[in-house]
NUBA-654884 format. One record per residue: residue number from 1; residue in three letters; x, y, z of N, C-alpha, C in turn. Coordinates in pm, whole numbers, plus 50000, padded with zeros to 5 digits. Layout:
N
+-----+---------+-------+-------+-------+-------+-------+-------+-------+-------+-------+
! num ! residuo !    nu !    nv !    nw !   cau !   cav !   caw !    cu !    cv !    cw !
+-----+---------+-------+-------+-------+-------+-------+-------+-------+-------+-------+
! NUM !     ALA !     X !     Y !     Z !     X !     Y !     Z !     X !     Y !     Z !
...
+-----+---------+-------+-------+-------+-------+-------+-------+-------+-------+-------+
***
This chain:
91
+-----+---------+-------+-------+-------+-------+-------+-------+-------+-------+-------+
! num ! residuo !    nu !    nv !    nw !   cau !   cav !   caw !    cu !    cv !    cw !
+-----+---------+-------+-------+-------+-------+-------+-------+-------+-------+-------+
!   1 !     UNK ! 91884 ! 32383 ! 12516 ! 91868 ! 32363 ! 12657 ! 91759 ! 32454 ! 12710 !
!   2 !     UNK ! 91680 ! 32508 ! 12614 ! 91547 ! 32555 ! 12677 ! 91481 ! 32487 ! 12748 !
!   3 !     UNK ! 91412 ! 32563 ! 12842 ! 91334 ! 32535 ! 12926 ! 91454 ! 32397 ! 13037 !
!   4 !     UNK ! 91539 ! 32428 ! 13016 ! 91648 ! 32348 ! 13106 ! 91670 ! 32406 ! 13240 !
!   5 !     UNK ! 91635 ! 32393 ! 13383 ! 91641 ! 32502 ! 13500 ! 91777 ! 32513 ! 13534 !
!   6 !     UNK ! 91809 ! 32415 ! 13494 ! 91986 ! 32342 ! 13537 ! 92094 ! 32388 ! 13444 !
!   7 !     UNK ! 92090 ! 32512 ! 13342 ! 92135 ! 32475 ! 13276 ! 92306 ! 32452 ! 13315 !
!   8 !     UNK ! 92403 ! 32437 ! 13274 ! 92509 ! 32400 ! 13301 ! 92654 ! 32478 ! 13147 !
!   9 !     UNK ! 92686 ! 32554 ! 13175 ! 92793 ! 32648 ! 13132 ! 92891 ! 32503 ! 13059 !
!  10 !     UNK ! 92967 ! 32545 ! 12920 ! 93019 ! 32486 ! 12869 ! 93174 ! 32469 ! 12897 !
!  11 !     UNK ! 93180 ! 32604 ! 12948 ! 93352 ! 32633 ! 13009 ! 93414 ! 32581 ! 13133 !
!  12 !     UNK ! 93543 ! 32574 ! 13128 ! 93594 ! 32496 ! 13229 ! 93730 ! 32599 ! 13265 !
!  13 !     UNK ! 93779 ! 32657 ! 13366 ! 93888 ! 32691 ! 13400 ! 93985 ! 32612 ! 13478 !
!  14 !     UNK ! 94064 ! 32617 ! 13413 ! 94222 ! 32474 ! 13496 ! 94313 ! 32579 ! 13451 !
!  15 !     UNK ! 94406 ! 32609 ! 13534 ! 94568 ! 32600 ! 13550 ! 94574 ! 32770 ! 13454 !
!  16 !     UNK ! 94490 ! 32854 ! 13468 ! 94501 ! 32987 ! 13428 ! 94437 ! 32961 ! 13278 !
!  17 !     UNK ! 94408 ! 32872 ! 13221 ! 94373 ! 32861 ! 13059 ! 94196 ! 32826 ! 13102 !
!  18 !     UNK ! 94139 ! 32864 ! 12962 ! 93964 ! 32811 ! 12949 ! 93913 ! 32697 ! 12843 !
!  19 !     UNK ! 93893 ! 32623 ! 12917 ! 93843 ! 32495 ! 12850 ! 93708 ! 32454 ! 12803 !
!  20 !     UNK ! 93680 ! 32471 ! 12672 ! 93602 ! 32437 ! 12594 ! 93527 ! 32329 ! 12565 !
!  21 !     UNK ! 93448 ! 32237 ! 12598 ! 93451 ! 32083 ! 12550 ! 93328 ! 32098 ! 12440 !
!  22 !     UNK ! 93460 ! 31998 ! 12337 ! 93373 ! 32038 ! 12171 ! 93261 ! 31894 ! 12138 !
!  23 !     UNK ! 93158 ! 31911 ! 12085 ! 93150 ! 31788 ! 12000 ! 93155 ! 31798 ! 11846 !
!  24 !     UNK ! 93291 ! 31731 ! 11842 ! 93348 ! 31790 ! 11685 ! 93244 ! 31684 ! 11540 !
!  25 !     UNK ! 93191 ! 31694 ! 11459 ! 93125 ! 31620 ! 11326 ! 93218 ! 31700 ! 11216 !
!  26 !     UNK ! 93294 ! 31598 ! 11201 ! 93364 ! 31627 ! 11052 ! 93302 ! 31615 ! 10943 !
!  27 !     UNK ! 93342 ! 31614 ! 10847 ! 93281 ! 31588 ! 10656 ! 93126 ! 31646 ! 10698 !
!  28 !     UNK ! 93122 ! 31757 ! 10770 ! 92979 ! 31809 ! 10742 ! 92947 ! 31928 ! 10597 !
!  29 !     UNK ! 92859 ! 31909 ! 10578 ! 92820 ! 32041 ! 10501 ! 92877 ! 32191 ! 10443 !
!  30 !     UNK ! 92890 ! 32249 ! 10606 ! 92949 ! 32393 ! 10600 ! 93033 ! 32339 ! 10758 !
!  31 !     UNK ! 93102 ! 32406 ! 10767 ! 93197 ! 32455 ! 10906 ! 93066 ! 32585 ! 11007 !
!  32 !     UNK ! 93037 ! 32518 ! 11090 ! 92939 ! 32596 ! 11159 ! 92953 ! 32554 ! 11287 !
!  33 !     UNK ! 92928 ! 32676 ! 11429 ! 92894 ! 32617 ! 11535 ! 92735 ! 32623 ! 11548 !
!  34 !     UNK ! 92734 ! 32524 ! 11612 ! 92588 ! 32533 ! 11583 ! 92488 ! 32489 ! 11721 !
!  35 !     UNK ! 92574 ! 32499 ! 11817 ! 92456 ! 32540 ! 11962 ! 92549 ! 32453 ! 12090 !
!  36 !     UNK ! 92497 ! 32451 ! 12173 ! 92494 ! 32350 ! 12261 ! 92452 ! 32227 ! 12249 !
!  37 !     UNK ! 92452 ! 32152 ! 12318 ! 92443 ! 31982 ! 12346 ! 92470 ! 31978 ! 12512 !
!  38 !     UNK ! 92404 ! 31807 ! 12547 ! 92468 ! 31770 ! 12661 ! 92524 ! 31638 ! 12697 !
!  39 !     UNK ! 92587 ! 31614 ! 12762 ! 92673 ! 31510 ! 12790 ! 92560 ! 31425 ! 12863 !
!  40 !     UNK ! 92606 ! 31275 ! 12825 ! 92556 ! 31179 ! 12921 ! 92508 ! 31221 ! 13112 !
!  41 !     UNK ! 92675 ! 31248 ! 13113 ! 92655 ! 31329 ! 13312 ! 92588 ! 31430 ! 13280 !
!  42 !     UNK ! 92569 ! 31504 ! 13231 ! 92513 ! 31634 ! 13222 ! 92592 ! 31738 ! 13222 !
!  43 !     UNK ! 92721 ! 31740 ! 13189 ! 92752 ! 31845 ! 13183 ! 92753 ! 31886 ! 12992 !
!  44 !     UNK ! 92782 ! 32003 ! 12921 ! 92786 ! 32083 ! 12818 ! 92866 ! 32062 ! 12732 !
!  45 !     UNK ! 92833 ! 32080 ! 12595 ! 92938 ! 32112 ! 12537 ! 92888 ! 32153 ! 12400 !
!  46 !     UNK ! 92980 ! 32239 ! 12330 ! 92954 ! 32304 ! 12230 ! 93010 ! 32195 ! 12111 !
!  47 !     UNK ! 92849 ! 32223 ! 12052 ! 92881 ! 32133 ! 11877 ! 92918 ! 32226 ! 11801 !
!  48 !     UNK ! 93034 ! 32189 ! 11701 ! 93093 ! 32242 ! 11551 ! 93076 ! 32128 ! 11470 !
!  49 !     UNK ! 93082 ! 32185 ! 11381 ! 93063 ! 32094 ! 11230 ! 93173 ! 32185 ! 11111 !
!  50 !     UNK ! 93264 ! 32048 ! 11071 ! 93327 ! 32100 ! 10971 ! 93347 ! 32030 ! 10831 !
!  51 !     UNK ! 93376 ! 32092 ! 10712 ! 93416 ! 31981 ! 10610 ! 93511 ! 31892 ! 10598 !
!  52 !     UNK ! 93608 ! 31934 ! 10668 ! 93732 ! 31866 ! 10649 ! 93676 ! 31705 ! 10702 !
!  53 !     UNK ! 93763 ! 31599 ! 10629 ! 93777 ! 31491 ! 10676 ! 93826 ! 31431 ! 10825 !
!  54 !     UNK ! 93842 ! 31352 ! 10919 ! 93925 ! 31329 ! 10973 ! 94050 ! 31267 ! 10947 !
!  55 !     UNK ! 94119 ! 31313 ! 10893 ! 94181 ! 31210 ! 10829 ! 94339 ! 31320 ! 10873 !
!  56 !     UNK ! 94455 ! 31280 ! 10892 ! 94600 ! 31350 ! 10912 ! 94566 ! 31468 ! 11005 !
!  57 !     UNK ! 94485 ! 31501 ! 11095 ! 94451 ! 31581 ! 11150 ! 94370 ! 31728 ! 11095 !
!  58 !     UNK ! 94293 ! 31705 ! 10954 ! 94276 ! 31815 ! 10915 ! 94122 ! 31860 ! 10974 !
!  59 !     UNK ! 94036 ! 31749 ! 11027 ! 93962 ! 31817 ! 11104 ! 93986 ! 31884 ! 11234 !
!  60 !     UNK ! 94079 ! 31877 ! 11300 ! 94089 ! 31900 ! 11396 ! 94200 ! 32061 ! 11361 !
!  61 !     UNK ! 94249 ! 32058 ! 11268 ! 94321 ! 32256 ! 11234 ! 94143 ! 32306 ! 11156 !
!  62 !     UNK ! 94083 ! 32231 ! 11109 ! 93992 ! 32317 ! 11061 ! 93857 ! 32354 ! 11195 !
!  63 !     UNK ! 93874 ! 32265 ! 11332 ! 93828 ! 32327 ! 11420 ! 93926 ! 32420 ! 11477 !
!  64 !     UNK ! 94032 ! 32402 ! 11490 ! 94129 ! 32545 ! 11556 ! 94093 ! 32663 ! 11460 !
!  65 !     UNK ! 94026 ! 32647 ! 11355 ! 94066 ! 32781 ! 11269 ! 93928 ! 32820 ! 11275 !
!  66 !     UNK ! 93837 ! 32752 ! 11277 ! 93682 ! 32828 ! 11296 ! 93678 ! 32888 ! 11413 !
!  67 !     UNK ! 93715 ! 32851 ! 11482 ! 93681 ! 32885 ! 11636 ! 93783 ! 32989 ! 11692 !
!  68 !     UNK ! 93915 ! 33009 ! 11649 ! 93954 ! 33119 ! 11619 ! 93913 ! 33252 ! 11537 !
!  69 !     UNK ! 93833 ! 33192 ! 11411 ! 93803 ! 33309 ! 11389 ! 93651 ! 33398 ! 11417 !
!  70 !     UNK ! 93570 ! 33243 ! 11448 ! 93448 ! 33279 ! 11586 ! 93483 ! 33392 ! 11668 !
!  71 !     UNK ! 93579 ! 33368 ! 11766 ! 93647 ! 33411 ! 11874 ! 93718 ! 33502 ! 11878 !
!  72 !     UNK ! 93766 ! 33600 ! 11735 ! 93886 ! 33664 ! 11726 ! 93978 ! 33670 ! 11819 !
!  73 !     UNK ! 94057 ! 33536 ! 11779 ! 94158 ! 33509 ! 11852 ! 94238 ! 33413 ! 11795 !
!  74 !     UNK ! 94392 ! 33471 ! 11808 ! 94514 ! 33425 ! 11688 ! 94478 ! 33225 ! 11751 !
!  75 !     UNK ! 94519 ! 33173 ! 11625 ! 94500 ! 33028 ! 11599 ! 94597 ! 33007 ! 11702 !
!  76 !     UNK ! 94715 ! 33055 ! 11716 ! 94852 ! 33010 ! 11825 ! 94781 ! 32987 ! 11942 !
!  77 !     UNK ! 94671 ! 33044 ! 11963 ! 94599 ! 33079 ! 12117 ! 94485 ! 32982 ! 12146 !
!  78 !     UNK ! 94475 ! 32928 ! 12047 ! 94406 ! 32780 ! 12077 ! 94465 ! 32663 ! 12074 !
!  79 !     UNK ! 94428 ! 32516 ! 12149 ! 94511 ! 32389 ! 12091 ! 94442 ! 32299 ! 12205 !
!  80 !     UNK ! 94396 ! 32196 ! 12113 ! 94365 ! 32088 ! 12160 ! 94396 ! 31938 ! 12251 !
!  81 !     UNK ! 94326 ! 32019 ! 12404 ! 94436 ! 31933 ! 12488 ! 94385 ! 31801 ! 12526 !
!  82 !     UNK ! 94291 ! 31724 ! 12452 ! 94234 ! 31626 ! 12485 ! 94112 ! 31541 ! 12369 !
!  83 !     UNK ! 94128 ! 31438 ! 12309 ! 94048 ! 31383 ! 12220 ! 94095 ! 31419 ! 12064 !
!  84 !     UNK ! 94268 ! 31419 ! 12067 ! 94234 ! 31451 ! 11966 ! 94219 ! 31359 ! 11836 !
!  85 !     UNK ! 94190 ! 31226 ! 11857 ! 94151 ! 31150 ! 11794 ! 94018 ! 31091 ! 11798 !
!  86 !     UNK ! 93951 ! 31180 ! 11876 ! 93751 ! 31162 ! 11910 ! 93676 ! 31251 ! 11869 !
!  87 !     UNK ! 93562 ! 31252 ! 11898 ! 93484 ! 31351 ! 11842 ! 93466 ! 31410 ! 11989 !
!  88 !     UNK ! 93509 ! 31368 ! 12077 ! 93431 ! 31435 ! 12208 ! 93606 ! 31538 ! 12238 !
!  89 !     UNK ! 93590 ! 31678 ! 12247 ! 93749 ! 31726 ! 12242 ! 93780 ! 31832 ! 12359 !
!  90 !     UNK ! 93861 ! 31856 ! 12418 ! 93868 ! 31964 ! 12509 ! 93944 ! 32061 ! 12403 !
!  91 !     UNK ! 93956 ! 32178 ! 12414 ! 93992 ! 32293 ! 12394 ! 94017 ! 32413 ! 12420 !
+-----+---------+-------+-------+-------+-------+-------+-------+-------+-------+-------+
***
């Protein structure tokens, strides 16, 4: 989002918790976050990439567990309140 004047913050605060919006790519390479992105409207969101498949939900514990340990912060303290069958996810 260089050279972006607008840029626009990825976080969201609701109801005392902070909301994340992911764009999750499973069966990637390595498990990495790997920058920003932007939404159609324009608002943000942070891309991860992980190996896991989508498949029984294991991409979606192998984004709770990167991003916990990104974040040092216990896995209990994250959870996915939206998409969790998309690639587009709140968190």
């Amino acid at each position: 989002m260089a050279g972006d004047s607008k840029a626009v913050a990825p976080f969201r605060v609701r109801a005392g918790a902070l909301g994340v919006p992911v764009k999750l790519t499973p069966k990637a390479r390595r498990n990495a976050i790997s920058g920003m992105t932007s939404e159609a409207h324009g608002g943000a969101l942070l891309k991860v990439s992980v190996t896991a498949p989508p498949v029984d939900g294991k991409a979606n514990a192998a984004l709770i567990k990167l991003l916990a340990k990104e974040w040092h912060l216990p896995k209990s303290s994250l959870e996915i309140t939206r998409g969790a069958s998309d690639r587009l996810k709140l968190v």
